[in-house]
N, C-alpha and C positions, 0 to 999 in steps of 0.2 A: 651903176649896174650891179646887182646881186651877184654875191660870188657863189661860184657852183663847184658843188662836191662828184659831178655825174662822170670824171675821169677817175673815180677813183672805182668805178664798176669794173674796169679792163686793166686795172692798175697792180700789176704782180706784187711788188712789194705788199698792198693794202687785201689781196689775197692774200697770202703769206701768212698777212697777221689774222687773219681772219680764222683760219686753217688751223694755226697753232693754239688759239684763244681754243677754239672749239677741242680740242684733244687735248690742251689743260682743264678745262669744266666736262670731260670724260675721267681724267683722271681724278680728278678730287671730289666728284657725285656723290656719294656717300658722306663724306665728310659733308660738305656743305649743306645735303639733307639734314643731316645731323643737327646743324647749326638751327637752321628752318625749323625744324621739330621743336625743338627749346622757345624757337621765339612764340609757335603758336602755344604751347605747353606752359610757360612761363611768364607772368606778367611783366617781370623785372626785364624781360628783353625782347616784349612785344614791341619798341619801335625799331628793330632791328630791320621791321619791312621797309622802313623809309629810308634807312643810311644808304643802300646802294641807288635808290633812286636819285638822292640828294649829290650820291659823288657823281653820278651821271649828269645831272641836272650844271654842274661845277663843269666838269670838263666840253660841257656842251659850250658854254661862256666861256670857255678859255681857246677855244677850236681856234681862233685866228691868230691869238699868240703862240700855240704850238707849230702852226704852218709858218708865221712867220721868221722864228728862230729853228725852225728844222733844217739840218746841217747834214744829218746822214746818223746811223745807227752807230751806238757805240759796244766795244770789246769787253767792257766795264760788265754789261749785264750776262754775258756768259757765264762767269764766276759766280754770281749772285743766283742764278737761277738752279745751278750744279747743287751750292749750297738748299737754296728751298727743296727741293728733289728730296736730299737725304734728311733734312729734317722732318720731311712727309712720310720717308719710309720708315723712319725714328717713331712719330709719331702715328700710323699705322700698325707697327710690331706691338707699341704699348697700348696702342687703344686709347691714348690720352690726345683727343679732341685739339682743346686747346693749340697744340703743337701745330696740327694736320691744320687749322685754320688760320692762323701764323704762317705755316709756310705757305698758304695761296697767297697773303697779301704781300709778302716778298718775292713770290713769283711773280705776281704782276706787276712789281715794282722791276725786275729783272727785265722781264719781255717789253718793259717800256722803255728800257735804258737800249734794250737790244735795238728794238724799234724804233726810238725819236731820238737816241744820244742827249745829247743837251738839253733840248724840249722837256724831259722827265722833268726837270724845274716847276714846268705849268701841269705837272702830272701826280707830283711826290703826295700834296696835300690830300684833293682826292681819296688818293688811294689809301692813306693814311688814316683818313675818316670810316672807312671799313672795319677797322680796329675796333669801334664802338659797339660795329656788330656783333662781335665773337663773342659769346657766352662764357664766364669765368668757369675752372674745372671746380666740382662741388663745395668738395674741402674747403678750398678759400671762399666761397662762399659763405658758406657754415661760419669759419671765420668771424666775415664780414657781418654776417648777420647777429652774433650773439653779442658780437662788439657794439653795434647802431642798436638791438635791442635794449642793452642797459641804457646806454648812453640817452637816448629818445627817450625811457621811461623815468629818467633820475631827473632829467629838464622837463617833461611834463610833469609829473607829483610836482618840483616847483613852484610852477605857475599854477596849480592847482591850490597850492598854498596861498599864494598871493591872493587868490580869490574869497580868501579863510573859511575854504573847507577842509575839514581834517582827513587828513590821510595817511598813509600808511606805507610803506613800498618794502616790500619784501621779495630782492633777486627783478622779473622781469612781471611780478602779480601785485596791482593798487589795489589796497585794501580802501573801498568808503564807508567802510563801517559795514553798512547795510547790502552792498555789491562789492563785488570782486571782480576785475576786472584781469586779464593778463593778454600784455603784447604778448601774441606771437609772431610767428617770423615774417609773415602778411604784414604784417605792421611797424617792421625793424626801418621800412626808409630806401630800403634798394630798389623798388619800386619807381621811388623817384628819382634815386640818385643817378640810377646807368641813364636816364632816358635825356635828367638835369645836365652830365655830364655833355650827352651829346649834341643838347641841343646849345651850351655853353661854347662845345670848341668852335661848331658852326658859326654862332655870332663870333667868337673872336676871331674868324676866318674872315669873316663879312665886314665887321669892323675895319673903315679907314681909320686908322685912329695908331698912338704910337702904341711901341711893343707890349710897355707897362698898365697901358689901361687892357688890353687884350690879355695880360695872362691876369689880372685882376678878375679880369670877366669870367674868367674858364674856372679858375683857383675857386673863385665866391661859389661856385655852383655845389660844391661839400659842405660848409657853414649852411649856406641857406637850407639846403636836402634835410641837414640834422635840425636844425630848429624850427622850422617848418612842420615837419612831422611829429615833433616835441608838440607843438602847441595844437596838432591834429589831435594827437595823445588827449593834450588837456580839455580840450574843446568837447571828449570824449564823454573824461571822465565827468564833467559838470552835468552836461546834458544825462549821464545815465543818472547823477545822484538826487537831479531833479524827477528824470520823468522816467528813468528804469530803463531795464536793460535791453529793452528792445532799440531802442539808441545807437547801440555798439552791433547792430544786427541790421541784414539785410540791405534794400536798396538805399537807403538814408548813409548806411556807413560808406558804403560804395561812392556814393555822391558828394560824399565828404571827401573822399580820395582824390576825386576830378579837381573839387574845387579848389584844395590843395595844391595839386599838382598846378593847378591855373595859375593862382597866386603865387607860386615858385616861381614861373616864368614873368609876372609882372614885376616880380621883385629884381627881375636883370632886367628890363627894359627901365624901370627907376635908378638901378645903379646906372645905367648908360647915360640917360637921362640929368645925374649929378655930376658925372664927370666933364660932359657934356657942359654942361651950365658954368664948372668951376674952370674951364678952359678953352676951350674953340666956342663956346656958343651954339654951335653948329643944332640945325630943328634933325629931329632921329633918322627921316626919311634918308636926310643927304650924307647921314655917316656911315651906310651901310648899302652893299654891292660887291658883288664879286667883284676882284682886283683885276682890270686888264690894264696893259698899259702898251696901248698898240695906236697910234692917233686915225685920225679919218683919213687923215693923205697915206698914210701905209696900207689900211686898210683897202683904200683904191686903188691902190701899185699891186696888189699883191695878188702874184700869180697862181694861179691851179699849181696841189702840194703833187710832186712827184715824188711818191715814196721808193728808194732805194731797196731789192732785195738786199734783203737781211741775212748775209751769213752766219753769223750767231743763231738766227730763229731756224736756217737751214740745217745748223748742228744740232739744233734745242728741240728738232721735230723727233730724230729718232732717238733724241734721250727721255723726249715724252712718253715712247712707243716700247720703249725697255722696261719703264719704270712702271707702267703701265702693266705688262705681263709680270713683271714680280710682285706687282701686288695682288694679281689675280690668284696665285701661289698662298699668298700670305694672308688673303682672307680668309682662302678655303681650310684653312687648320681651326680644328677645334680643340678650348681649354682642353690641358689636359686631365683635370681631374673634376668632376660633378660631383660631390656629396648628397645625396637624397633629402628632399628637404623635412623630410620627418627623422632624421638621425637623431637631432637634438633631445626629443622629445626622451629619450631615453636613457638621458642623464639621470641614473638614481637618488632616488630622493634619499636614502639611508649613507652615509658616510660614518662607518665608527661609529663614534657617541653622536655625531648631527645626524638630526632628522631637517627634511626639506617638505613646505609647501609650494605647488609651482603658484605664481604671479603672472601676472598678463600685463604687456603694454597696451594705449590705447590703438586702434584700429590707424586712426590719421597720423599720430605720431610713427608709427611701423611706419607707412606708406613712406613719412619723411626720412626717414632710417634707412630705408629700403635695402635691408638685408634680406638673404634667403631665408632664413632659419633661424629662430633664437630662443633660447633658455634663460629662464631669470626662476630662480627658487627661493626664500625667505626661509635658511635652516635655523635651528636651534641645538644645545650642546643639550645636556644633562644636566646645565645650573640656568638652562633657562635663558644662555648670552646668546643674543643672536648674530646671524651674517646676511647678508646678500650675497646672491650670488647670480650675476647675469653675464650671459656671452651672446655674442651675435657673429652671424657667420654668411660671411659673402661668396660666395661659388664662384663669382667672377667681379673684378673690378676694372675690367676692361672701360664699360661707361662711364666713368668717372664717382662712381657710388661706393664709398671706403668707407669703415667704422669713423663716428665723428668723435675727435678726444673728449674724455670728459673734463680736460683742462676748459676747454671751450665751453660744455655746458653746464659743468655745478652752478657759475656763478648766475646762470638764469631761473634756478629753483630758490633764491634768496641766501644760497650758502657762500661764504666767503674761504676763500684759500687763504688758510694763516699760517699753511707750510706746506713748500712744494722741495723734493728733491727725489733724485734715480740716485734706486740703490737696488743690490740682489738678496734672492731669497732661494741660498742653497746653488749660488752661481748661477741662478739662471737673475737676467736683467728684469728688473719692476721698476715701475713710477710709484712713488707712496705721497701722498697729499693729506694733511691735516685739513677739514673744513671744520667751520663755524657758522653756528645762527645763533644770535643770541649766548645763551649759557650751554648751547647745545655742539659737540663737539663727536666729529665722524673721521674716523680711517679709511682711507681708500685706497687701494694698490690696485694697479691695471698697467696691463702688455699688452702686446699686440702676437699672436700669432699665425706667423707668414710661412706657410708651408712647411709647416714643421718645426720652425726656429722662432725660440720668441724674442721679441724685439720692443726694447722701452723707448728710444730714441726715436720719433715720429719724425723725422726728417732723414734718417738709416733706413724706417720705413721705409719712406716713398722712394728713396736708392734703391730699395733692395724688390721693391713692385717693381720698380722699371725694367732693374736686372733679368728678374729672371721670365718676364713678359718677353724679355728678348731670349732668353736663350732655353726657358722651361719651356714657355710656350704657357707658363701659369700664373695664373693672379689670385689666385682662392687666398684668402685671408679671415682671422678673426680678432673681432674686440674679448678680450678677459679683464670682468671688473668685478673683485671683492672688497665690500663695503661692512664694518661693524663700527657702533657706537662706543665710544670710550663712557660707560656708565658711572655714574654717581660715587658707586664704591668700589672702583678702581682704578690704578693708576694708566697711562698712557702707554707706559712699558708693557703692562698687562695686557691692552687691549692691542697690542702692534704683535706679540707673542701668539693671541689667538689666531687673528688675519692669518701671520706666517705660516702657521701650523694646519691653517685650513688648505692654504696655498698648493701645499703641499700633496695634501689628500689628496687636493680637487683634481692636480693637475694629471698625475695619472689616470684618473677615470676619465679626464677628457681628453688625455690622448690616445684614447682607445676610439673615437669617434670622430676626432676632424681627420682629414688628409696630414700626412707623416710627410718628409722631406722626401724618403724615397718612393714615392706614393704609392705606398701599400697602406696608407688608412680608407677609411669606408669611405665607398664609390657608389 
């Protein structure tokens, strides 16, 4: 006889949860949109649609081991769910995402402990798997990306070698001579790796098999991502040196990505497949199934689940319902300070002896950037020595969108760091970095200013974003970065002298135009 779920129509307790589910996914709507917006916006987290289906599809297979071992709600997720609460309101005041999505899957993880007690066992995994979904905050993205772009582009030129065509590799651009080819961030690998990642934990979820071959299985899915896309890279570059650049363009390179990403996954079903062979034997079909462990005679015995009201979910409804109107409160404030996005433009070109030409970034690199407003000038002194000079300027970083360091990106324009250290210029804090190409040798010094305060410590940064998102009510922030060449006929002393002394000029003329700490700069 079929067992039947139709007691659980009139079933208080499975109201209850019902009730409460629903005015959790009122309170975290926004956020969770959030999430949705990224996966359709995003390729790197287009399978984000499948992970909830996947955890549902899991607890669907587990539904008779959780009735089985259901015992009554436990005390335990009270505590658990208090904490998700305020990590949600943490994560609301700052606007940092990540947080607000983190604490729904602990929330669920709470109202499940509230609701099945012990049962969470057959529930933890699941919910766990949701993890995959959440999209990384930008920053570490950026990160991740300029990290997998070197790394992808120094194993592709390799193999590229192997095939003994000459190449060239300069930062994240393969030189063939005749084409130039440069990863971008489309092409760094996290494309495959979030989606590799997920579909890795799955199999080692699915996987009968012992502990050690399951965390091989999940582990191998970062090796394969990276050289995998390496040999994307190189498969690239061959095809473009033979038949040209249209190669590396449109639906052909698209279809390269798929076929990739295919091969990614055959490549875990052959490791399965080896371990497999080197041990049980076992054919793939029989090594893989969700895990129940519930036999047919219990399955037979086993009576319609009567869910227990849940006192814990009974206290958790009007802390949903509190938390709920304080954030209504805390949406409705706006930054408090907007700078206009044409202030920049205003920066004079005439400093003293420097004259300034403005520069342009490109149009798609901006969009990547996505600041509000930015100034980049090319001055020169009176002997001809020049500077750069570029800032960028975010109105708000509530979205997760922050100046990206340029510790992160010199080394993907082919420059190498041959000296990095924080020091000050006239007591205010700077980062100064020595790069190199070649015989060619560049000064860089850049801060960050945060509402008035400037800040060389990028992890002070992001302390001091959170702070004052909680109690400003602000997140405007800017990148400051001056950059001059240490020339032929002068020393390194000489050219760190001019930097500092530009520093100097610059910084008062632009504190006449971002926001001040007490915010009386332009609005």
């Amino acid at each position: 006889m079929a067992y039947s779920f139709r007691s659980l129509a009139t079933n208080r307790g499975f109201l209850l949860a019902l009730l409460t589910l629903g005015i959790s996914l009122w309170l975290y709507w926004d956020g969770l949109a959030e999430a949705v917006l990224r996966w359709e916006l995003q390729q790197e987290y287009s399978h984000g649609y499948l992970i909830p289906l996947v955890s549902l599809f899991i607890l669907w297979e587990k539904r008779f081991e959780i009735i089985a071992d259901y015992r009554g709600f436990s005390w335990w997720g009270l505590p658990i769910i208090v904490v998700a609460l305020l990590v949600l309101l943490v994560g609301e005041i700052s606007a940092l995402y990540m947080l607000i999505h983190y604490s729904f899957i602990l929330l669920l993880f709470g109202l499940s402990l509230a609701l099945l007690g012990s049962a969470t066992r057959h529930t933890w995994v699941p919910i766990l798997l949701l993890g995959f979904a959440v999209p990384l905050p930008y920053f570490i993205e950026v990160i991740l990306t300029a990290k997998l772009q070197l790394i992808s582009s120094q194993l592709g030129v390799e193999i590229i070698r192997l095939c003994r065509i000459p190449v060239f590799l300069s930062g994240n651009i393969i030189d063939l001579g005749n084409y130039k080819l440069q990863v971008v961030e489309a092409c760094s690998g996290l494309r495959y790796l979030f989606p590799l990642m997920s579909l890795g934990f799955i199999g080692a979820y699915l996987y009968q098999a012992s502990a050690w071959k399951r965390v091989v299985l999940f582990v191998s899915t970062v090796p394969i991502t990276i050289i995998m896309n390496s040999f994307r890279i190189a498969v690239t570059g061959i095809l473009v040196d033979n038949y040209g650049t249209e190669m590396a363009e449109g639906f052909l390179h698209d279809f390269e990505g798929w076929l990739i990403f295919m091969a990614c996954g055959l490549l875990l079903v052959c490791e399965i497949l080896l371990m497999e062979s080197l041990t049980s034997k076992r054919r793939i079909l029989e090594a893989f199934a969700v895990p129940v462990q519930i036999t047919a005679q219990e399955l037979a015995d086993l009576k319609p689940i009567n869910l227990k009201v849940s006192t814990p979910l009974l206290i958790t409804i009007p802390l949903l319902l509190i938390t709920l109107v304080g954030l209504s409160s805390i949406k409705g404030r706006e930054e408090s300070v907007i700078l206009n996005n044409t202030a920049l433009i205003g920066y004079p070109t005439q400093l003293g002896e420097w004259s300034g030409v403005h520069d342009s970034i490109d149009d798609l690199v901006a969009e990547k950037l996505g600041f509000t407003d930015y100034v980049m000038l090319n001055y020169q002194n009176t002997e001809h020595q020049p500077i750069n000079f570029y800032v960028a300027y975010y109105a708000s970083q509530r979205k997760g969108m922050s100046p990206h360091s340029p510790k992160v990106c010199i080394p993907g324009g082919g420059w190498e760091i041959a000296d990095f250290r924080r020091t000050t210029v006239d007591q205010m804090p700077v980062n100064r970095a020595l790069i190199r190409k070649g015989t060619q040798d560049q000064i860089v010094y850049y801060w960050f200013e945060e509402r008035g305060v400037p800040v060389a410590n990028e992890y002070l940064k992001k302390w001091k974003l959170f702070k004052d998102a909680l109690f400003l009510n602000r997140t405007d922030g800017s990148l400051v970065r001056v950059t001059t060449p240490v020339l032929s006929n002068e020393t390194m002393a000489e050219a760190d002298k001019r930097a500092q002394t530009f520093i100097r000029i610059s910084r008062n003329q632009l504190s006449q135009l971002l926001p001040s700490q007490s915010l009386e700069g332009t609005k």
